[in-house]
VODREN-832780 format. One line per field, with one value per atom (N, C-alpha, C, O): x, y, z negated; residue number from 1; residue in one letter; atom name. Coordinates in steps of 0.05 Angstrom, whole numbers, plus 5000, padded with zeros to 4 digits. Atoms other than C-alpha are relative to their C-alpha. Example, Ala and Ser with C-alpha at 12.3 -4.5 7.8 and 13.67 -1.06 7.14 Angstrom:
2
xx	[5018;5246;5018;5039;4984;5273;4985;4995]
yy	[4976;4910;5024;5024;4976;4979;5022;5044]
zz	[5000;4844;5000;4987;5001;4857;4986;4982]
n	[1;1;1;1;2;2;2;2]
res	[A;A;A;A;S;S;S;S]
atom	[N;CA;C;O;N;CA;C;O]
END
This chain:
65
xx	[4974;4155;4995;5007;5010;4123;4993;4989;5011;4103;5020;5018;4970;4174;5012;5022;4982;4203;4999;5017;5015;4146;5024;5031;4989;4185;5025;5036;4977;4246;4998;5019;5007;4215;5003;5005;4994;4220;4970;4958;5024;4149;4989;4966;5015;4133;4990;4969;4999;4143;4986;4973;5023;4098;4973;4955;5035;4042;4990;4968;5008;4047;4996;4985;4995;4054;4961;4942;5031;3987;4983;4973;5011;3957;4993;4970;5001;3975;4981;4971;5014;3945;4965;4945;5030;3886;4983;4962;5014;3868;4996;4974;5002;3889;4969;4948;5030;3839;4985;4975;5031;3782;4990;4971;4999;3795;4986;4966;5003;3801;4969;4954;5035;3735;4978;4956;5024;3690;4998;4976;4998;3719;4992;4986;5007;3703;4965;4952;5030;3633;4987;4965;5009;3620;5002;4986;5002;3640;4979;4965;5015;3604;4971;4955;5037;3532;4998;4976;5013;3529;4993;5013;5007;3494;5021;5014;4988;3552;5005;5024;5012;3533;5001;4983;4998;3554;4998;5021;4992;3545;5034;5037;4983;3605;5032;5051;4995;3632;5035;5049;4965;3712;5010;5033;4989;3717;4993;5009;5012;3673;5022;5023;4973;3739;5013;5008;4972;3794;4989;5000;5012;3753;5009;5029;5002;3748;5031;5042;4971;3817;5018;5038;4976;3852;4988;4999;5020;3801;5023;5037;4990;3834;5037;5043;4977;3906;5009;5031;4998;3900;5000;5019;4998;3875;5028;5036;4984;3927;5024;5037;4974;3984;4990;5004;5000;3950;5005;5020;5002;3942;5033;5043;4968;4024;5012;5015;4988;4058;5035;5052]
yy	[4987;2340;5031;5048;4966;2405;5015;5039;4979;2419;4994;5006;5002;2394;5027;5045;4974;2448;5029;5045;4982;2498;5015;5039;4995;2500;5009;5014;4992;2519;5030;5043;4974;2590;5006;4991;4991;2644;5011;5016;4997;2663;5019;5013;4992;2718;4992;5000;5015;2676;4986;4979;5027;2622;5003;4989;4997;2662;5009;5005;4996;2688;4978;4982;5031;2616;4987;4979;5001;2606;5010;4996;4975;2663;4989;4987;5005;2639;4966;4955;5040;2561;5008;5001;4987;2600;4998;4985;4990;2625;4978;4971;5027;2561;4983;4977;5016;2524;5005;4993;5002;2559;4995;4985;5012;2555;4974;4968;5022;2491;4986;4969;5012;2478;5013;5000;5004;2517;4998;5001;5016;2490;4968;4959;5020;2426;4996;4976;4997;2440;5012;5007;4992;2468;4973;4968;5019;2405;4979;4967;5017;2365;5010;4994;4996;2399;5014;5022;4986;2429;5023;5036;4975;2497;5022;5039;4980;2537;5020;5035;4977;2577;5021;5024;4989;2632;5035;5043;4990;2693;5022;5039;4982;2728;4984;4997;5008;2675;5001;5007;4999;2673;5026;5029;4971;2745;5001;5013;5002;2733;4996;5008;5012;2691;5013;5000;4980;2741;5017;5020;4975;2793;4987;4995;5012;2750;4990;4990;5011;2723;5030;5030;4983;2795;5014;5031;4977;2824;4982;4994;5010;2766;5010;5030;4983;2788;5027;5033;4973;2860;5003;5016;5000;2849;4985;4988;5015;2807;5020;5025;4979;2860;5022;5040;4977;2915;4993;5009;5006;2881;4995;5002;5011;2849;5018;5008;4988;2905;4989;4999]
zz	[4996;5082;5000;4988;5007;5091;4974;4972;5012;5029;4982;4960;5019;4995;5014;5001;4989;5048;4987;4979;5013;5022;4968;4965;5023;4954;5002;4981;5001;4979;5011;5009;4985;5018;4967;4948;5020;4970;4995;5016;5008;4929;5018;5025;4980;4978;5023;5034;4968;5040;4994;5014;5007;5004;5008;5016;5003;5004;5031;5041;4971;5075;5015;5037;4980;5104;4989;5003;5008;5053;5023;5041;4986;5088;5029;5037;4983;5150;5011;5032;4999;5143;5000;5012;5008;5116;5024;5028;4973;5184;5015;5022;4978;5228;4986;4997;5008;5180;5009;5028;4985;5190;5026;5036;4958;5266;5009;5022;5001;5259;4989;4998;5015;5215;5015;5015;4986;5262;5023;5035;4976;5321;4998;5020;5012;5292;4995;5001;5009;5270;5040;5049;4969;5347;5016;5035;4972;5382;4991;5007;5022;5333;5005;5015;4988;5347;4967;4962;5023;5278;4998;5005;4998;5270;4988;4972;5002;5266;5029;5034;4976;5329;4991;4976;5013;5309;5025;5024;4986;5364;4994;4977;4991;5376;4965;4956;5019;5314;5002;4982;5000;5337;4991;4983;5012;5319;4975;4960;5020;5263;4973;4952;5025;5223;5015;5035;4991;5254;4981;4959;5027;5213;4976;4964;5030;5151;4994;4971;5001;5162;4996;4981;5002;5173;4971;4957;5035;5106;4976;4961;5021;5062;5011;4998;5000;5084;4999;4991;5003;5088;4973;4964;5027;5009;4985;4962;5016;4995;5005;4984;5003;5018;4994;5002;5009;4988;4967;4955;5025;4916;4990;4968;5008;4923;5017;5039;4984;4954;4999;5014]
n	[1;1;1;1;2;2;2;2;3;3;3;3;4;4;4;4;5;5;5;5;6;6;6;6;7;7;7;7;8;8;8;8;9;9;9;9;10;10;10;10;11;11;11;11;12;12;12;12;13;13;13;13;14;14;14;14;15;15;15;15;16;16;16;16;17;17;17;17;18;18;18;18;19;19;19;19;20;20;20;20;21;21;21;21;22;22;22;22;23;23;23;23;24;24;24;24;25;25;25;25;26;26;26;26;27;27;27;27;28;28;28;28;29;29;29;29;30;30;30;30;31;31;31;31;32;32;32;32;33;33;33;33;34;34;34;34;35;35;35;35;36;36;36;36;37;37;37;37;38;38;38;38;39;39;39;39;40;40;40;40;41;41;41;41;42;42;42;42;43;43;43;43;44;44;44;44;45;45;45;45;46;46;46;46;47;47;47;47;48;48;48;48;49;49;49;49;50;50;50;50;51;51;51;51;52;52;52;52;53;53;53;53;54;54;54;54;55;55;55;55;56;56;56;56;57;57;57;57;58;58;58;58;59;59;59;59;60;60;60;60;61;61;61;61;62;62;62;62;63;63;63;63;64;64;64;64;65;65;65;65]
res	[X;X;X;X;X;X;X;X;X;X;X;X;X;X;X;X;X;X;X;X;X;X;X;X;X;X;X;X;X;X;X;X;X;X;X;X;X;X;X;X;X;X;X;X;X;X;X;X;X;X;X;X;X;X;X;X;X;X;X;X;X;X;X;X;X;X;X;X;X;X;X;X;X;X;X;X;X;X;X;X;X;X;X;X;X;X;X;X;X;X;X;X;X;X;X;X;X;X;X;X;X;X;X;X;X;X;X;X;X;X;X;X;X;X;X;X;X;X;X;X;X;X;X;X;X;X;X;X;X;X;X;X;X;X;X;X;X;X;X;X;X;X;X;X;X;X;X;X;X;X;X;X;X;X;X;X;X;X;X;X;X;X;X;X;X;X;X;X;X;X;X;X;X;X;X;X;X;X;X;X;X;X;X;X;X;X;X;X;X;X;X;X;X;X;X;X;X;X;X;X;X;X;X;X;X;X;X;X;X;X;X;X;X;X;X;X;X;X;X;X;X;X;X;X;X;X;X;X;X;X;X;X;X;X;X;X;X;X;X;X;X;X;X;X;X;X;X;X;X;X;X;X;X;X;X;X;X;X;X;X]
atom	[N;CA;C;O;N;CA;C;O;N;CA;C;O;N;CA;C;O;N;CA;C;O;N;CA;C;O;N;CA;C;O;N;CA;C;O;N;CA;C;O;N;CA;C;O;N;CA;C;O;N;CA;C;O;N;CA;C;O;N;CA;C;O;N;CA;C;O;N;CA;C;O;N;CA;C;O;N;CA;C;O;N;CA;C;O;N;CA;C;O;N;CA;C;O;N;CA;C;O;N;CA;C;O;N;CA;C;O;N;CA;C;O;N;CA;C;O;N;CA;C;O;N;CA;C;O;N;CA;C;O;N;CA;C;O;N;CA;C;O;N;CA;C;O;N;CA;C;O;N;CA;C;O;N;CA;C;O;N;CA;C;O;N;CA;C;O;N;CA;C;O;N;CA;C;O;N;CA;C;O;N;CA;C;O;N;CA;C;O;N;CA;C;O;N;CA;C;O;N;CA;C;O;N;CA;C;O;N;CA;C;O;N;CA;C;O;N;CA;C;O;N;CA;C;O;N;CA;C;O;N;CA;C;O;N;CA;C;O;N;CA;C;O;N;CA;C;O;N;CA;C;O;N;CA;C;O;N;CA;C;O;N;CA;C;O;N;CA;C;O;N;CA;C;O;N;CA;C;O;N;CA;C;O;N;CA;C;O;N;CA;C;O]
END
Protein backbone atom coordinates (compact mmCIF):
# COMPACT_ATOMS: atom_id res chain seq x y z
CA UNK A 1 0.00 0.00 0.00
CA UNK A 2 2.84 2.22 0.60
CA UNK A 3 4.37 2.11 -2.35
CA UNK A 4 0.87 2.42 -4.48
CA UNK A 5 0.49 5.71 -2.16
CA UNK A 6 4.31 6.53 -3.12
CA UNK A 7 3.02 7.24 -6.76
CA UNK A 8 0.60 9.52 -5.98
CA UNK A 9 3.37 12.20 -3.93
CA UNK A 10 4.65 14.46 -6.40
CA UNK A 11 8.45 13.57 -7.95
CA UNK A 12 10.14 15.88 -5.50
CA UNK A 13 8.37 14.49 -2.44
CA UNK A 14 9.34 10.95 -3.81
CA UNK A 15 12.71 11.46 -3.47
CA UNK A 16 12.73 13.05 -0.06
CA UNK A 17 10.58 10.14 1.46
CA UNK A 18 13.62 7.95 -0.58
CA UNK A 19 16.04 9.95 1.28
CA UNK A 20 14.33 9.57 4.25
CA UNK A 21 13.94 5.38 4.24
CA UNK A 22 17.55 5.71 3.24
CA UNK A 23 18.55 6.74 6.69
CA UNK A 24 15.90 4.53 8.80
CA UNK A 25 17.58 1.56 6.86
CA UNK A 26 20.81 1.90 7.69
CA UNK A 27 19.68 2.32 11.38
CA UNK A 28 18.05 -0.41 11.07
CA UNK A 29 20.92 -2.65 9.37
CA UNK A 30 23.48 -1.72 11.98
CA UNK A 31 21.29 -2.03 14.75
CA UNK A 32 20.71 -5.34 13.48
CA UNK A 33 24.21 -6.39 12.88
CA UNK A 34 24.98 -5.10 16.75
CA UNK A 35 22.49 -7.33 18.40
CA UNK A 36 23.44 -10.11 16.30
CA UNK A 37 27.32 -10.11 17.45
CA UNK A 38 28.52 -9.15 14.02
CA UNK A 39 31.66 -6.96 13.77
CA UNK A 40 30.02 -3.88 13.10
CA UNK A 41 31.42 -2.27 16.34
CA UNK A 42 31.87 0.56 15.11
CA UNK A 43 33.34 3.32 17.84
CA UNK A 44 31.39 6.27 17.93
CA UNK A 45 29.35 4.23 14.75
CA UNK A 46 25.65 6.07 15.32
CA UNK A 47 27.17 9.25 14.29
CA UNK A 48 29.16 7.54 11.86
CA UNK A 49 25.52 6.96 9.49
CA UNK A 50 24.05 10.55 10.55
CA UNK A 51 27.27 11.76 8.75
CA UNK A 52 26.89 9.46 5.76
CA UNK A 53 23.15 9.87 5.83
CA UNK A 54 23.17 13.91 6.04
CA UNK A 55 26.47 13.71 3.04
CA UNK A 56 23.95 11.71 0.73
CA UNK A 57 21.13 14.36 1.27
CA UNK A 58 23.05 17.47 1.41
CA UNK A 59 24.32 16.09 -2.29
CA UNK A 60 21.16 15.31 -3.30
CA UNK A 61 19.72 19.00 -2.65
CA UNK A 62 22.65 20.56 -3.98
CA UNK A 63 22.62 18.56 -7.44
CA UNK A 64 18.24 19.04 -7.59
CA UNK A 65 17.83 22.43 -6.41
Amino acid sequence: MAGIALNFEPINRQSEIALFCLNKSMEVVYQMGRRRGLPLRLPYGECLLVAVSLGVITFHYLNNP
